[in-house]
N, C-alpha and C positions, 0 to 999 in steps of 0.2 A: 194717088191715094195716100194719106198721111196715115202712117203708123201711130198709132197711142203708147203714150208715154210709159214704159214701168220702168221697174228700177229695181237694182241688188242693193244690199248696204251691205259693208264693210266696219268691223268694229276691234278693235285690240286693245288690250289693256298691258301694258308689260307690268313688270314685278316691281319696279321703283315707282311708278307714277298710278297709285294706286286713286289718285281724286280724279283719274277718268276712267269709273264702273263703266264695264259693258253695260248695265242697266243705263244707267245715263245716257252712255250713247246712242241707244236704240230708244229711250223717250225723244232725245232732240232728234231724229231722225226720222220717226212713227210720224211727228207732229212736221216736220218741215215738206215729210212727202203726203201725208193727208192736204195740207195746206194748197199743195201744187196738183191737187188731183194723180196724183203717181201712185199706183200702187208696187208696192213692194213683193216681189215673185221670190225671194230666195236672201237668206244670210251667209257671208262670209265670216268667222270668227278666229282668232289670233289670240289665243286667252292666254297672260302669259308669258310673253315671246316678245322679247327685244326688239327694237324698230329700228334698231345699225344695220342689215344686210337682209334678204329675201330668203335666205336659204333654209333655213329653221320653222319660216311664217309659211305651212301648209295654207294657211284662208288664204293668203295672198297668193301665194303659188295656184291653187285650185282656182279662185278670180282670173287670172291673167288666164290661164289656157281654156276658159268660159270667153273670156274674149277675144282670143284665138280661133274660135269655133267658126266654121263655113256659117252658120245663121244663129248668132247671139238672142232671143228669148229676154234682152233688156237693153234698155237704151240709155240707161243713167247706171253710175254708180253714188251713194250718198256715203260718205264719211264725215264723221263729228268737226276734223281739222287736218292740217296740213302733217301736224305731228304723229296722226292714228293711224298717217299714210305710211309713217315711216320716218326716224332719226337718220337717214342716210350722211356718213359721212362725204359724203363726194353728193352734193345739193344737186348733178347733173342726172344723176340714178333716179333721183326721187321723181324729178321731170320728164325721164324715158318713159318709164312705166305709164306717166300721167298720158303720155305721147303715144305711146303702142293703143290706149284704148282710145282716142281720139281720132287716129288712122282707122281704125274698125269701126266710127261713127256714133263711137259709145264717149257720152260727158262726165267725166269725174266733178263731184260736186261736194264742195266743201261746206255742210249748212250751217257752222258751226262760225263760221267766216263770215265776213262783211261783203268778198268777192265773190260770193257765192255765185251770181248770177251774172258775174264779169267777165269779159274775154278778151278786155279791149288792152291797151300794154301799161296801162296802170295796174289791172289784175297782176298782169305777166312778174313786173317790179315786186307789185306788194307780194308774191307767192315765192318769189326768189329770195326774199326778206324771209319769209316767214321758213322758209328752207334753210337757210343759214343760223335762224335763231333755234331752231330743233334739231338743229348737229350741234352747236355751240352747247346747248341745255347739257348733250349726253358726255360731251368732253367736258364740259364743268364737275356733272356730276360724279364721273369719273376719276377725276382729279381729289375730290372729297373724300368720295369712297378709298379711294386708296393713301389718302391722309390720315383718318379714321384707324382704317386697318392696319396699318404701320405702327400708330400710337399705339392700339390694343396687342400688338404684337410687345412693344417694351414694356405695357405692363405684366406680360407674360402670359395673355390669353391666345388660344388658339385659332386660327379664323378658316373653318372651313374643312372641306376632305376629310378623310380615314384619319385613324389615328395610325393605324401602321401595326405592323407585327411588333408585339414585345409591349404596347402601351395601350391603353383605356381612355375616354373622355370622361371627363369627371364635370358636370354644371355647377354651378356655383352660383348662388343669388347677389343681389348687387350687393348687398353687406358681406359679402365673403365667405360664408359660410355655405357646405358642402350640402347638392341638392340630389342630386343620383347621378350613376354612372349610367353613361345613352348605350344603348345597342347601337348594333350596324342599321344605317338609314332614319333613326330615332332624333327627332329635331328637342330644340331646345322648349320649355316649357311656356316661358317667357321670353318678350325680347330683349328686358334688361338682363337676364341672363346670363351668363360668361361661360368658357369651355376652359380645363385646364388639361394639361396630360399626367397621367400617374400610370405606374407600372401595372401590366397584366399580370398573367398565373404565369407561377415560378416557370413554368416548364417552358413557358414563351420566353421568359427572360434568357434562361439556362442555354436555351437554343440559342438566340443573340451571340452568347457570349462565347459558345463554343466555335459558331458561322467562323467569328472575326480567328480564333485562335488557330481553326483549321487553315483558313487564307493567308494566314499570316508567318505561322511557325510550322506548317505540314506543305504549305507552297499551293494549295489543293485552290484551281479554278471554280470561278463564279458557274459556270453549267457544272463542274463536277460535285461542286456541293450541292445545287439542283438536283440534280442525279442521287447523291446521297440522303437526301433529306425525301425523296419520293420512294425510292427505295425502304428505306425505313417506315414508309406510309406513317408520315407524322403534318396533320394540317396543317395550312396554311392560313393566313390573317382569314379568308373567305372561304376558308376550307378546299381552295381549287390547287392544282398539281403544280410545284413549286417550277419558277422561270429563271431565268439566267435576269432577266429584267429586276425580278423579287428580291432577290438575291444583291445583285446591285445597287439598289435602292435601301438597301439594311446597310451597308458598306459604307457609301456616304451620304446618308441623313446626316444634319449637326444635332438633330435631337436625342440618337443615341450615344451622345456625349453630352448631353445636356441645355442642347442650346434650341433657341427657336428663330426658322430662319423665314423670314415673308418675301417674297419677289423674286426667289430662285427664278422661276418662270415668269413671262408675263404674256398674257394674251388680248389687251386693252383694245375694246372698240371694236371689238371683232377681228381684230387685225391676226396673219398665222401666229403662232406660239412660239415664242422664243426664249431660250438659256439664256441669262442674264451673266455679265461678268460678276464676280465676287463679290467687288465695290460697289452694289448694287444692290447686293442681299440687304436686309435691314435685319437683324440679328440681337438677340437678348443671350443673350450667355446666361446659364445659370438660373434659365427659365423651369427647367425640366430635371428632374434626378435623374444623374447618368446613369448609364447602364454598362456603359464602357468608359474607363478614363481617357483622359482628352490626350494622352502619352500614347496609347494604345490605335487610338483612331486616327492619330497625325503617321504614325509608323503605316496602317492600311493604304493613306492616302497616297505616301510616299509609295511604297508598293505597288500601288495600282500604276502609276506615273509610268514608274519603271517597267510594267509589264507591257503598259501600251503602247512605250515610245514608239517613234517608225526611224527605223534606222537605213541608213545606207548601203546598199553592198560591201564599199568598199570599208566603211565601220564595222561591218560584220564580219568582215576577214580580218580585221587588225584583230577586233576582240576574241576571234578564234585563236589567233598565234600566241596573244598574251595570256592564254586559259592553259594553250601547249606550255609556254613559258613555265607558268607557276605551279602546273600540277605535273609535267612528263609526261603528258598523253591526253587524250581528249575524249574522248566518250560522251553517250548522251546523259547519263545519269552523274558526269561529273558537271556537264552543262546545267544539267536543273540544279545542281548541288551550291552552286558558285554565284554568288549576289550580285559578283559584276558580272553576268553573263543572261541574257536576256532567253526565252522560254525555246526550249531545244524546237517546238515545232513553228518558232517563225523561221528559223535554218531554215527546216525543209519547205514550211513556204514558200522562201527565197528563193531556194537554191534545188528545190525540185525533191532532194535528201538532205541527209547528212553526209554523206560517202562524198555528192558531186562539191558541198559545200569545205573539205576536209579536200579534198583535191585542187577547188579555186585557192582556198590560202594556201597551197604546199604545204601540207603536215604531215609529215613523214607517217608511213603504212602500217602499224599497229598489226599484232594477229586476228583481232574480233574483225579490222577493218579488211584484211586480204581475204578472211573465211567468207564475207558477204559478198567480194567481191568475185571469190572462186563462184559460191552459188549461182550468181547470177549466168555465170557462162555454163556451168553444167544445169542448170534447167533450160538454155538455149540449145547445147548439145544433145538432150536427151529429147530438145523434140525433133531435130535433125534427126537422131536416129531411128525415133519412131516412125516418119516421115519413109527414110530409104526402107525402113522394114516393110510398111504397109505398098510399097514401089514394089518391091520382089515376090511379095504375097500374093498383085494384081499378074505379076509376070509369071508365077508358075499357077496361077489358075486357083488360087486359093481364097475362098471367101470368106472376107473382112468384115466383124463387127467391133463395133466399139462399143464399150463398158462403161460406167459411172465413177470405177477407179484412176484416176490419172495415170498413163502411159503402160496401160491392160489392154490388149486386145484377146478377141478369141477368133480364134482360123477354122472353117467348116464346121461351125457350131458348137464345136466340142474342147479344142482344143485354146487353151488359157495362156497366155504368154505375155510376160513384163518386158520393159524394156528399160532397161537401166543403164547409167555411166556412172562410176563410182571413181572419188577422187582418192590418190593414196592417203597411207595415213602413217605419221613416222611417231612410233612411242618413244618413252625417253630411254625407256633401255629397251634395246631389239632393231632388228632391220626394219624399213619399210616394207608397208604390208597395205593389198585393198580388201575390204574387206565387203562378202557378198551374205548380205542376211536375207534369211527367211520369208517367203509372203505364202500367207494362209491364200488356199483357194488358188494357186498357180502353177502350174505345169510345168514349164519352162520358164526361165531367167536366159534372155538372150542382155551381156552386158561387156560394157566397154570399156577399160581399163583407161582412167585418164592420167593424164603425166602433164604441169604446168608446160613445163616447155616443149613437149611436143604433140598436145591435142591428146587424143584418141591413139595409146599404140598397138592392143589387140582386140579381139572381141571372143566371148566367150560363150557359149551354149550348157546352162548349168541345170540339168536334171531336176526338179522339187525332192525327188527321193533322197538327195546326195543333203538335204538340207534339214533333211526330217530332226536331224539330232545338233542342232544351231547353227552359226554363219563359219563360212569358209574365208579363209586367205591366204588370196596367191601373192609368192612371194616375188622379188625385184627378178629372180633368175627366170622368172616366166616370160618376160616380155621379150615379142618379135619386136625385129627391125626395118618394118619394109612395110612402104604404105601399102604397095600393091597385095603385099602377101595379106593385111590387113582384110584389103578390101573382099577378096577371095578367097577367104578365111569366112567371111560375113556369108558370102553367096551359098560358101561349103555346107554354112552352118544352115541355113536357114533351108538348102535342100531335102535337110534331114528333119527338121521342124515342120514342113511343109507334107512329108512321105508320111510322119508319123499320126 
């Protein structure tokens, strides 16, 4: 039983080849499928939309997975020409897709062509031809277009995108003279038209000028001015919540120094998007009234360099010893203070801290750096002793809850108890002394006298009553000598913590 003939058509017009109207194409195709008795069941349309890749052409996408389908409803497709099909750069793409509906028993049909009704390998040839000369069209055109836009660049017009925070578009008629300032989204009036840039409202500029001064002479990060400028809930070019991207983008434009730059990026032919080198930019100086001097923006640049270099370990330790060198001590805030010296938190990046990064170079042991260095071991000792306390609690039958305070437990529902290690403390005039303060809301202070060189030397059982009237210090003549006596000292103590 033979099937009867019908057919989809297919039509696109992209934006540069405006002399092939959808109208047009759908009269030569009404009129080539009336002619062959085909009727036409459905339209694919691409209004619009470039003919380099598939990905953006919804009718073409929607087309192929129609002839994808377990039983296709058309046996033809009619397009105007090999071009309507598609500028494919790689002529083998254009032939797949020709090939996927061909496999499905459906004929792509060119009516616009001589080989319309050919399949023999003269078609094959001349289609191959005609493949070549509609990638060749888009890379010609391509080449113009960006000839074009390059010249309009040195004579100072803008071609395209945002103006950006801090600047306005201004049109300008082909005689030069000033036509209106576009809003966001607002096209040119004409096409001989021009776009120049001119400053926005003071308070955009002002902000610019402040951005650069805070990055510059306050040290203050591209997310921390983010953070600053949203905090302040001050808008943005689009009104949306400021980005560390934003932010970067105001930093090095050349336009807020006055310049206008074309081909920073380029994404030609569909091809991914790529940063271009320098020598590449096409660049008018003097395009644009600055906003920042050209002395001010080379100083960010150089900055920025410097912040982002990636350094080496073992560069990271020279430049730490030469900071020790020049200043007697090293700290994190003489780090951010110091020009040769790169952003205290790639240290700890690196080096996990500061403390383990101050130990890879040998820098001798500062007081700020042994005090952090004491904390770390007395918050490991104090959960060791919380740990044997909560041990003795389960051993004399005492039940254990835990609190939302750090190192608080309460024992048979009632009763509150801290557990603390305190390290000594030597004043500049007076003996060594540890000192045990006050906590609202606790019963007992069960705590542990620490001593650098010998750990933990007693432990103490301290009343809340004894503390009602501020903190206590026991003096050096207090401490035992004897771990055992230590330890059953602890048991002593916590029997009576336990009874009460």
């Amino acid at each position: 039983m033979m099937v009867r003939a019908c057919a989809v058509m297919y039509v696109r017009m992209s934006t540069e080849s405006q002399d092939y109207s959808t109208d047009h194409q759908r009269a030569m195709i009404h009129q080539y499928a009336a002619a062959n008795c085909m009727p036409i069941v459905r339209e694919y349309v691409d209004d619009g939309k470039s003919g380099l890749d598939i990905k953006r052409r919804s009718g073409l996408l929607s087309l192929m997975q129609a002839v994808q389908s377990p039983q296709p409803d058309f046996t033809h497709i009619i397009v105007f020409d090999v071009s309507r099909w598609g500028r494919f750069q790689d002529i083998d793409e254009a032939a797949y897709y020709e090939h996927k509906c061909r496999r499905a028993g459906i004929k792509v049909v060119y009516c616009g062509e001589k080989f319309s009704d050919d399949t023999g390998p003269y078609a094959a040839l001349l289609k191959s031809i005609k493949r070549i000369m509609a990638a060749e069209y888009s890379r010609e055109l391509s080449e113009k277009v960006f000839i074009a836009q390059s010249r309009f660049i040195e004579m100072g017009f803008k071609q395209g995108g945002l103006a950006g925070y801090g600047f306005r578009r201004l049109a300008v008629k082909a005689c030069g003279a000033p036509r209106a300032i576009l809003e966001h989204g607002e096209g040119k009036i004409t096409l001989t038209d021009r776009v120049v840039l001119i400053w926005g409202p003071d308070n955009e500029v002002g902000t610019i000028r402040r951005i650069y001064r805070l990055y510059l002479e306050d040290g203050m990060s591209e997310a921390g001015l983010a953070r600053l400028l949203n905090n302040e809930h001050l808008p943005s070019e689009l009104g949306r919540p400021w980005t560390q991207v934003m932010i970067n983008s105001i930093l090095t434009n050349v336009k807020y120094c006055g310049s206008l730059a074309y081909n920073r990026r380029s994404c030609r032919l569909s091809t991914p998007r790529t940063r271009n080198s320098q020598d590449k930019w096409i660049v008018n100086a003097g395009a644009v009234a600055p906003i920042i001097d050209a002395e001010m923006f080379l100083e960010v640049q150089e900055e920025r360099a410097r912040r982002q270099r990636r350094y080496g370990h073992e560069e990271l330790l020279n430049l730490l010893r030469d900071c020790q060198a020049r200043h007697g001590k090293v700290t994190a805030s003489i780090i951010a203070a110091d020009p040769a010296m790169p952003d205290p938190q790639l240290l700890v990046r690196s080096f996990g801290s500061l403390i383990k990064a101050y130990e890879a170079a040998g820098l001798p042991r500062t007081r700020s750096y042994a005090f952090v260095e004491t904390k770390r071991v007395l918050a490991r000792m104090r959960e060791e002793l919380l740990v044997k306390v909560i041990e003795l609690a389960d051993a004399a039958g005492a039940a254990v809850e835990h609190t939302y305070e750090p190192f608080v437990i309460t024992l048979n529902g009632s009763l509150v108890v801290k557990v603390d290690v305190v390290p000594p403390r030597t004043p500049r005039r007076g003996l060594r002394n540890w000192r045990i303060a006050p906590d609202k809301g606790v019963d007992f202070c069960i705590v542990g006298r620490f001593v650098p060189s010998e750990a933990i030397c007693d432990y103490y059982l301290v009343p809340a009553t004894v503390l009602t009237s501020g903190p206590i210090y026991l003096k050096e003549s207090n401490l035992h000598q004897y771990s055992a006596h230590r330890y059953f000292a602890l048991v002593d103590m916590f029997g009576l913590v336990s009874q009460a």
